[in-house]
Backbone as JSON, one array per atom type, in Angstrom:
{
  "sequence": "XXXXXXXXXXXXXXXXXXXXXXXXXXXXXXXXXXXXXXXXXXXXXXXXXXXXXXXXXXXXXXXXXXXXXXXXXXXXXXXXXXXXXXXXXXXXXXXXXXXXXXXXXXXXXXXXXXXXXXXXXXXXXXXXXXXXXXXXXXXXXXXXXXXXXXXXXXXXXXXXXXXXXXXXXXXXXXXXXXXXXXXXXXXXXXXXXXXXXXXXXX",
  "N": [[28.09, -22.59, 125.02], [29.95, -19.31, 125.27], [31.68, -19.1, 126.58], [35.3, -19.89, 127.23], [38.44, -22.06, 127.49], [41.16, -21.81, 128.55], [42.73, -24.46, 129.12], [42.4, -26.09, 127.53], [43.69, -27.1, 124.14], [43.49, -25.07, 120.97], [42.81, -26.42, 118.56], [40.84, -28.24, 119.85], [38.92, -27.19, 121.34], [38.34, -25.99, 118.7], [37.06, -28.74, 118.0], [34.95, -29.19, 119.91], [33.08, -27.04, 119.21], [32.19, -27.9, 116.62], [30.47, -30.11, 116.94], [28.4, -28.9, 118.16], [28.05, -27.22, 116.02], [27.43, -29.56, 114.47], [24.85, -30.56, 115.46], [22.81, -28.91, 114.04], [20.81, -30.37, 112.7], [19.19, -31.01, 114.83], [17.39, -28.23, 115.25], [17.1, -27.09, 112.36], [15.6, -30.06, 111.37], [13.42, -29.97, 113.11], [11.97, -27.7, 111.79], [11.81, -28.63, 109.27], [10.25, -31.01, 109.4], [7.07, -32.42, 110.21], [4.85, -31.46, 112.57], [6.05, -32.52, 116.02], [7.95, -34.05, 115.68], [10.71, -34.51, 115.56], [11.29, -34.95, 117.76], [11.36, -37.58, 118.17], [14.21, -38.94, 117.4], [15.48, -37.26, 118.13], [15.27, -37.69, 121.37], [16.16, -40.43, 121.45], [18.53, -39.97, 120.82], [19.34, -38.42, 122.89], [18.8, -40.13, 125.36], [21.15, -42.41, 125.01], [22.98, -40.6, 125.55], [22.62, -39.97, 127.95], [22.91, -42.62, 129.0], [25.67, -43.02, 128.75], [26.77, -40.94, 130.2], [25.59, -41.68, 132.71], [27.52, -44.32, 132.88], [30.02, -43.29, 132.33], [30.06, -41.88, 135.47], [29.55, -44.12, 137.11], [30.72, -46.82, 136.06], [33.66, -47.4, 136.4], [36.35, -48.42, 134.26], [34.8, -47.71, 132.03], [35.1, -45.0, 132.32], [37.95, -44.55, 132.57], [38.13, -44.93, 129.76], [36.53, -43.21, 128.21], [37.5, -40.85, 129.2], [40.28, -41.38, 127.9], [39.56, -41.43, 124.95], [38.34, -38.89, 124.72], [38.61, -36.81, 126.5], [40.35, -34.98, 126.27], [38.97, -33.4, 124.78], [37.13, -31.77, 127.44], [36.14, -29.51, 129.34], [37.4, -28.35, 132.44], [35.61, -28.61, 134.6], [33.61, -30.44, 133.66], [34.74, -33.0, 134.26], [34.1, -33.86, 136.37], [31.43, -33.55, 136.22], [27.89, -33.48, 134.36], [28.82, -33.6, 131.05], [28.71, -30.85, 128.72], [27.74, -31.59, 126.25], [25.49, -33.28, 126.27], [24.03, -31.62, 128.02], [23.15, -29.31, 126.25], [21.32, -31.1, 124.53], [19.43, -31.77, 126.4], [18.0, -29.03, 126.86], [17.29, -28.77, 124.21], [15.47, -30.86, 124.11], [13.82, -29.79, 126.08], [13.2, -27.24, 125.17], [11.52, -27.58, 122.71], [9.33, -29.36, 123.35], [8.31, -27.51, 125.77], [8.45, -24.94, 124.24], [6.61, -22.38, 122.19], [7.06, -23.1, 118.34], [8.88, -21.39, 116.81], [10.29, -20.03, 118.69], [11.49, -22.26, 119.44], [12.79, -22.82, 117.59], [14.6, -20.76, 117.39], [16.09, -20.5, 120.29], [17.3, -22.76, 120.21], [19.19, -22.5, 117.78], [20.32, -20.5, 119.15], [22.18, -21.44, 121.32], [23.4, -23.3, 119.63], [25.05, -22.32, 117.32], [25.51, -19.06, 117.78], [26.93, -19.84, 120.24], [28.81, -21.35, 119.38], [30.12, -19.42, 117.71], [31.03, -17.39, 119.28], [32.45, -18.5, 121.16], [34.84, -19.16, 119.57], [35.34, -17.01, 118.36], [36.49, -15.41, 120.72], [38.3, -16.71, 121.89], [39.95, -16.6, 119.42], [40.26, -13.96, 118.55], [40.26, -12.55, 121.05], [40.5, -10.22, 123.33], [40.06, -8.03, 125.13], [39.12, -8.7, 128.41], [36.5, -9.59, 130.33], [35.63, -11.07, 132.36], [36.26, -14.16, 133.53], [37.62, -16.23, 131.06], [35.76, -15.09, 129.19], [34.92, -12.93, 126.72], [35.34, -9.13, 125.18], [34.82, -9.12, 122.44], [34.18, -11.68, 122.05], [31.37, -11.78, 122.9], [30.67, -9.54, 121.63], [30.69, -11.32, 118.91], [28.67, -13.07, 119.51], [26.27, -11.58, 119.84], [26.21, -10.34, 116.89], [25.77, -12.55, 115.19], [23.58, -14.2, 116.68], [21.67, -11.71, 115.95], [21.77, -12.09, 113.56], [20.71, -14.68, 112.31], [17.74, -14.26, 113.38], [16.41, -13.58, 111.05], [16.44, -15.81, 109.98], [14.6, -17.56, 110.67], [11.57, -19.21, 110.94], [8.47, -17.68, 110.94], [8.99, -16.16, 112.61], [8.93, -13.24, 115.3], [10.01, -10.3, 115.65], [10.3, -8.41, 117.17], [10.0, -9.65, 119.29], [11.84, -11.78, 119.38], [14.48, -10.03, 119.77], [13.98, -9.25, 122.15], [14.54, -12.13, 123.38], [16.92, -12.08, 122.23], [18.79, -10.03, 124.1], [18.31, -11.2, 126.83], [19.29, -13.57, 126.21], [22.15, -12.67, 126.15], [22.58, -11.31, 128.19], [22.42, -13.67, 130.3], [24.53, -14.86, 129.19], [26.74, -13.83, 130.06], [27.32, -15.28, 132.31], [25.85, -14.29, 134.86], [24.21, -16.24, 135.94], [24.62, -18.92, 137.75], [24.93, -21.03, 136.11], [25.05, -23.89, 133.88], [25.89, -22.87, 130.57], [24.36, -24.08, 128.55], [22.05, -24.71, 129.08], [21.26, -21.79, 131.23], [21.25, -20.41, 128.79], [19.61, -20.83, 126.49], [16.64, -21.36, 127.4], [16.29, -19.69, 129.31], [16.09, -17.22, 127.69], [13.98, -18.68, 126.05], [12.0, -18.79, 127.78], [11.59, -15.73, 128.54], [10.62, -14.86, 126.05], [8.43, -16.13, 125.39], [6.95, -15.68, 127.28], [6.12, -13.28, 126.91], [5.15, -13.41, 124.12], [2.63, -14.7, 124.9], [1.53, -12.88, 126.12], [1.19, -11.0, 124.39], [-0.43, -12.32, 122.9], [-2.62, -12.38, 124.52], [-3.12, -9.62, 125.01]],
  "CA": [[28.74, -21.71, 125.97], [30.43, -18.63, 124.88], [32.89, -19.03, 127.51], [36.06, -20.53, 126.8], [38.97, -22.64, 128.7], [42.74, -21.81, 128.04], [43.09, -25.6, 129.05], [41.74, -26.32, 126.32], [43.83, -26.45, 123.05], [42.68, -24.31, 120.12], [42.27, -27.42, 118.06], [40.24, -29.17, 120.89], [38.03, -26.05, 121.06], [36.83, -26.35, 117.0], [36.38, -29.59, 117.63], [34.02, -28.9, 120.78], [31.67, -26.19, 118.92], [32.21, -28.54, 115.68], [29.53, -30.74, 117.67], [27.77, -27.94, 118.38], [27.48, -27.13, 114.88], [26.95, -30.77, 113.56], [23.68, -30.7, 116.14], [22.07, -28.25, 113.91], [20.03, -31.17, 112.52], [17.96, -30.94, 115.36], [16.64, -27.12, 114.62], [16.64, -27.84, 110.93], [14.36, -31.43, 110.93], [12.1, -29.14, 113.5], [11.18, -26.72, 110.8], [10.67, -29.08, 107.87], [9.4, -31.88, 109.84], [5.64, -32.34, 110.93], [4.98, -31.38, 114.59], [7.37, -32.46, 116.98], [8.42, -35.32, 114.59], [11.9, -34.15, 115.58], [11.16, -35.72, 118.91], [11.82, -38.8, 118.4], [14.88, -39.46, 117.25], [16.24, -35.97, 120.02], [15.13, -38.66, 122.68], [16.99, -41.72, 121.14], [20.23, -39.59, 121.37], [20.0, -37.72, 124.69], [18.74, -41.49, 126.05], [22.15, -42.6, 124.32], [23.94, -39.84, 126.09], [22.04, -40.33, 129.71], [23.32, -44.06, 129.62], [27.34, -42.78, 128.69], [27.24, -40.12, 131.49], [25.97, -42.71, 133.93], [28.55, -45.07, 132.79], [31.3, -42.63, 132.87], [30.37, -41.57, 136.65], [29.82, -45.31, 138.28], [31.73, -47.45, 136.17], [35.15, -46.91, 135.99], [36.77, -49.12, 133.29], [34.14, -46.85, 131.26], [35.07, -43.5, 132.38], [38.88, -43.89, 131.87], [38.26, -45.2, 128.01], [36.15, -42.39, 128.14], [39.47, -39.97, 129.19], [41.21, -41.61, 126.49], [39.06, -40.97, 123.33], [37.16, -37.86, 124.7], [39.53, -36.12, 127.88], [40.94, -33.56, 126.01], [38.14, -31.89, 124.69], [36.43, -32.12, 128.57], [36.4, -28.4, 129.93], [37.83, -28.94, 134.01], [34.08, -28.65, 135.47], [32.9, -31.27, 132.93], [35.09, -33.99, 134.27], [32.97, -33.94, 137.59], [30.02, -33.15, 136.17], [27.48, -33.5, 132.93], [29.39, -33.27, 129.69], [27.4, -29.8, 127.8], [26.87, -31.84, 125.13], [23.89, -33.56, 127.33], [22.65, -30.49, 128.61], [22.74, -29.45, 124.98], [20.42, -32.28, 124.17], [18.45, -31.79, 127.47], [17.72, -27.9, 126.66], [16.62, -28.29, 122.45], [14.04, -31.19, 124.04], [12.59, -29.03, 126.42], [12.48, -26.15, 124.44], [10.53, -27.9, 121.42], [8.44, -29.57, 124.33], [7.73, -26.29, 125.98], [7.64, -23.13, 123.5], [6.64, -22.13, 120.22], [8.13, -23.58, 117.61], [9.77, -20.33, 116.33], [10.7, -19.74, 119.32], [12.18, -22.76, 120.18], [13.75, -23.13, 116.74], [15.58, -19.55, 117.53], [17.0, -20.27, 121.01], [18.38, -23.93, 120.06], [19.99, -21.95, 116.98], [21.5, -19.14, 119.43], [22.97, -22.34, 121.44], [24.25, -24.1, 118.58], [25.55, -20.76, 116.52], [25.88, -18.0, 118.62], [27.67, -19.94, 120.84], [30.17, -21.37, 118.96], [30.73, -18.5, 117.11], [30.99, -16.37, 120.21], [33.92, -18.88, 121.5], [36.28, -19.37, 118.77], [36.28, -15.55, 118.09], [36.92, -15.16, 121.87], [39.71, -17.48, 121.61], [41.42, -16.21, 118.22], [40.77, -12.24, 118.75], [39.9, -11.93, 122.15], [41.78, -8.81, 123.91], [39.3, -7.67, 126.35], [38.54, -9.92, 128.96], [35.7, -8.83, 131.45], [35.22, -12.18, 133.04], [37.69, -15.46, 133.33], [36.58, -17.07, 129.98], [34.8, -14.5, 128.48], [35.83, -11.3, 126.11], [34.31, -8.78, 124.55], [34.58, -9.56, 121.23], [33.54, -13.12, 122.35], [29.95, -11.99, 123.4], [29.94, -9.2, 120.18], [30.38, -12.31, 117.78], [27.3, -13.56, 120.02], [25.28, -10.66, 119.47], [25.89, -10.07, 115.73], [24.99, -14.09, 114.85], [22.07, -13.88, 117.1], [20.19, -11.27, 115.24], [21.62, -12.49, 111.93], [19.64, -15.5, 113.07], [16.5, -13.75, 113.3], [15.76, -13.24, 109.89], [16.34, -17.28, 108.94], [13.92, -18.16, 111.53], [10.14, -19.09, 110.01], [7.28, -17.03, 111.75], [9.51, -15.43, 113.66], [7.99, -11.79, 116.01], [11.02, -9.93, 115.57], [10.46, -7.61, 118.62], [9.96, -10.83, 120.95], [13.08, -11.98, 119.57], [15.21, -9.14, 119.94], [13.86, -9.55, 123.57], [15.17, -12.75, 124.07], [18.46, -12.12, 122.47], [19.06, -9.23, 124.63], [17.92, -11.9, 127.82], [20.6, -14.09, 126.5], [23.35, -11.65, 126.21], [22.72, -10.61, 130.0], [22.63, -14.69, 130.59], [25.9, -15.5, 128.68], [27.94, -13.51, 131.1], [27.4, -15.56, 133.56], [24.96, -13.84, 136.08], [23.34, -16.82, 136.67], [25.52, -19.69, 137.46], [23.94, -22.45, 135.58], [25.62, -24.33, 132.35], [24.75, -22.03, 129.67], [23.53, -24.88, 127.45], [20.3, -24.54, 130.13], [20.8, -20.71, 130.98], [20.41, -19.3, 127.69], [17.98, -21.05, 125.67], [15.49, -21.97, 128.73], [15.88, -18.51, 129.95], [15.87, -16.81, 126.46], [12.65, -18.84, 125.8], [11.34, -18.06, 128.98], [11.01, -14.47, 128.29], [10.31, -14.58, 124.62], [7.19, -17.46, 125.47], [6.08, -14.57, 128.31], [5.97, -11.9, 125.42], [4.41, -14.19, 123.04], [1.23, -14.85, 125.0], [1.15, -11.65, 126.76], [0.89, -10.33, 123.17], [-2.05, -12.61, 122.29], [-3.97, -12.34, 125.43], [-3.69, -8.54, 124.85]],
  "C": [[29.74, -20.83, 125.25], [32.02, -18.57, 125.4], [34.41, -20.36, 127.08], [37.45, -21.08, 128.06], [40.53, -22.27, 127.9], [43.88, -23.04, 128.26], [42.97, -26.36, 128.29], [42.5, -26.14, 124.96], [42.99, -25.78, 122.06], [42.29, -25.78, 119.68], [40.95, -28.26, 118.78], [38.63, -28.37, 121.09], [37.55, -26.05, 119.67], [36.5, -27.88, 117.14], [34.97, -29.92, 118.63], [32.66, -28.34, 119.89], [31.84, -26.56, 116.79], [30.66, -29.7, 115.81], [28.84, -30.27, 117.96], [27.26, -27.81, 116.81], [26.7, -28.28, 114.11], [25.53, -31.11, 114.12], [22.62, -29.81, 115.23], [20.67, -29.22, 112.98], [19.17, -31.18, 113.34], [16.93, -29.39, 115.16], [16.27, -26.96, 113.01], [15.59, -28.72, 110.53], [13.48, -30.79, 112.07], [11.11, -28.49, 112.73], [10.83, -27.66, 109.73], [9.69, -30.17, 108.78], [8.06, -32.1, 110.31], [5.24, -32.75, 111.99], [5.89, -31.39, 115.1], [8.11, -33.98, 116.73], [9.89, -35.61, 115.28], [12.63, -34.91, 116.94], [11.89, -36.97, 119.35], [12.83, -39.55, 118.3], [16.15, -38.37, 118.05], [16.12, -37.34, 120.81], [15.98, -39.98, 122.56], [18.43, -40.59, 121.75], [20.39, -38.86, 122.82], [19.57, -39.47, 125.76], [20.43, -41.72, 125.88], [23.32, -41.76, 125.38], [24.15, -40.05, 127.67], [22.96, -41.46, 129.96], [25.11, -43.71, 129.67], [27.54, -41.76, 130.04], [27.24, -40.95, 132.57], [27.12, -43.65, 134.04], [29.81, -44.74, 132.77], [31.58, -42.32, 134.41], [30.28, -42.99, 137.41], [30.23, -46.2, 137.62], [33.79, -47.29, 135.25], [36.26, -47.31, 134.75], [36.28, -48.21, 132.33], [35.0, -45.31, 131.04], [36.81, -43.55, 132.01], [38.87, -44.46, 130.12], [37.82, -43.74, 128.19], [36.74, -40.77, 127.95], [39.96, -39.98, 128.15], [41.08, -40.75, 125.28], [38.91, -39.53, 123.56], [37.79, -36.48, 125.57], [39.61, -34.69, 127.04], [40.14, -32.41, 125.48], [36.69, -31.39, 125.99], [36.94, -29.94, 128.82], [36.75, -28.81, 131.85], [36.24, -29.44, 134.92], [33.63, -29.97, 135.03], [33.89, -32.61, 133.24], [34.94, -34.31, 135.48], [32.2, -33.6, 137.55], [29.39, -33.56, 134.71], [28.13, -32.71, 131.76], [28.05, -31.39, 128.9], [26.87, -30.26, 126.53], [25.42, -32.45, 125.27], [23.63, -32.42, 127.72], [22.62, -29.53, 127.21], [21.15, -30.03, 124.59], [19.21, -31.93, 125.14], [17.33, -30.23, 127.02], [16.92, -27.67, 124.96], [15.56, -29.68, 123.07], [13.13, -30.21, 125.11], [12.37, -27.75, 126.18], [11.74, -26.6, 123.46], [9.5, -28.61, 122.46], [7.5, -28.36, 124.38], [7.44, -24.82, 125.51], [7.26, -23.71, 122.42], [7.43, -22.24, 119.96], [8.65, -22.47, 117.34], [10.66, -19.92, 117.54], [11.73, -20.96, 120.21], [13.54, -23.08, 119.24], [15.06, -22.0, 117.09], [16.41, -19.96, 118.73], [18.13, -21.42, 120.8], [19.33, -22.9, 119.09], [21.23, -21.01, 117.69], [22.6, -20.15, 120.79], [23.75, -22.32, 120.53], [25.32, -23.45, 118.06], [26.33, -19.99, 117.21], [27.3, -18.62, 119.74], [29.03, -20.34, 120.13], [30.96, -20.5, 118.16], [31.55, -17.58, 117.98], [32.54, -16.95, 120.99], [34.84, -18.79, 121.21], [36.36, -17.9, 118.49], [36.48, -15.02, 119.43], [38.44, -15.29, 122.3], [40.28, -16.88, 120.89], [41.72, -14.95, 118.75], [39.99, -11.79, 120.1], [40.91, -11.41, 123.15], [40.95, -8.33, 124.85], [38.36, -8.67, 127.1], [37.47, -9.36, 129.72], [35.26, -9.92, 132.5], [35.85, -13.84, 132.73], [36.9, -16.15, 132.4], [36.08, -16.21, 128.94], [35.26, -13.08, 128.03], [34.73, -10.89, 125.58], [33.83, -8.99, 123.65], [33.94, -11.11, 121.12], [31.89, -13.18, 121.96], [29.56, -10.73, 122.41], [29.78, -10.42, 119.15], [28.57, -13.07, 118.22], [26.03, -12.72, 119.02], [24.63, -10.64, 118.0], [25.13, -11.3, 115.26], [23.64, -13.94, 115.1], [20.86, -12.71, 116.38], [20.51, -11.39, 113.79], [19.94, -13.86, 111.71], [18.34, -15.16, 113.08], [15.75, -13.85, 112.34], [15.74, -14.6, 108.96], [15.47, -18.11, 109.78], [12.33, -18.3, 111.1], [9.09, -18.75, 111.24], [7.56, -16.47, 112.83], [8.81, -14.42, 114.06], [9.5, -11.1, 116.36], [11.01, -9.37, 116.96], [10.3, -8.67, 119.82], [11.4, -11.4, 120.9], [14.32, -11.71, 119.53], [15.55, -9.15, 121.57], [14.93, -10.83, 124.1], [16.57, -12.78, 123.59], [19.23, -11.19, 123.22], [19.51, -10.06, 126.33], [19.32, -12.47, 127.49], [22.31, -13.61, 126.19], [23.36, -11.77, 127.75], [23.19, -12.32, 130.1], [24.27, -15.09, 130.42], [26.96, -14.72, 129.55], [27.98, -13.95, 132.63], [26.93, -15.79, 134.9], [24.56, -14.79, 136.84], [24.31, -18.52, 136.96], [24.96, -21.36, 137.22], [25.1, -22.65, 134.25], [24.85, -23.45, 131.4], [24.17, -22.57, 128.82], [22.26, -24.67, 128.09], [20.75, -23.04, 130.31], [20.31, -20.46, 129.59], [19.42, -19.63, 127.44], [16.75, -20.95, 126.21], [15.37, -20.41, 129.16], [15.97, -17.12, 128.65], [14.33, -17.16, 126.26], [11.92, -18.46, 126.66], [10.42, -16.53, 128.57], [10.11, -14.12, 127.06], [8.47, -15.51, 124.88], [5.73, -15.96, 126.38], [5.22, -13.94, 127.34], [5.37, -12.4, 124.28], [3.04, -13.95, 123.44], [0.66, -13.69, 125.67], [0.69, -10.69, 125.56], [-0.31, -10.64, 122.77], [-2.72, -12.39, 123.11], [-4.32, -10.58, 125.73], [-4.53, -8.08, 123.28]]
}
């Protein structure tokens, strides 16, 4: 998520899209790995995660340890609702599920990347706000990443994925009011998956 919380210390914030970054093991062991190899040990940790969310919302002893260790880097929404680091997790398996791999390696990346890039320079040098959370310079750091991104992506279709970083630009502001760990990528791949086979079946 590009979007940022001013409840949120700075410190609390790198250590948010620090977790973000340390996930890039899952787009990484996609590309070397053989098939959807990558699968299997994604599903151990979002299992892992499933059982801590349930155990934070019905038992209680759980959820305030949970406060303790974890509270402060909680955005307000996320402490009545799924943590983003599960819908993280939820969004890089069903994009390697459901697209091409290039295409699924690119949107987890513009998660992982884009977003945390897009926060912390929101946070440090963000001066134009256009939306509670969200600056301009926030959602240029997006942009630029995202098509740096492009060119470290294997078998990439540049013009499909120009497409979908354009898709998740429009997404990241918001429009659609979903967690953007599920808008972007899911609706990034979306389009880019369209434009893929609409390409081969022409």
């Amino acid at each position: 998520m590009t979007d940022f919380s001013p409840n949120i210390r700075l410190r609390d914030e790198f250590y948010r899209k620090g977790i973000h970054l340390a996930s890039l093991w899952i787009p990484i062991g996609y590309i070397f790995l053989p098939g959807k190899t990558i699968l299997a040990p994604l599903c151990l940790v979002l299992t892992a995660a499933v059982i801590v969310e349930t155990l934070r919302t019905f038992y209680a002893p759980f959820e305030r340890w949970f406060e303790r260790i974890l509270g402060s880097l909680l955005r307000p929404r996320e402490r009545r609702n799924v943590t983003g680091a599960t819908t993280m997790l939820v969004s890089a398996v069903l994009s390697i599920v459901f697209f091409e791999k290039w295409i699924a390696v690119y949107v987890i990346l513009l998660m992982l990347v884009s977003d945390a890039l897009g926060a912390i320079v929101g946070r440090l040098i963000g001066r134009h706000l256009y939306k509670k959370g969200r600056t301009v310079e926030g959602s240029a750091a997006f942009a630029v990443s995202g098509f740096m991104l492009i060119w470290i992506v294997p078998d990439v279709r540049i013009g499909i994925a120009l497409a979908g970083l354009f898709t998740a630009l429009i997404l990241e502001t918001g429009i659609i009011k979903l967690d953007d760990n599920i808008a972007i990528p899911i609706g990034a791949g979306m389009v880019m998956e369209i434009l893929y086979w609409t390409g081969r079946a022409g």
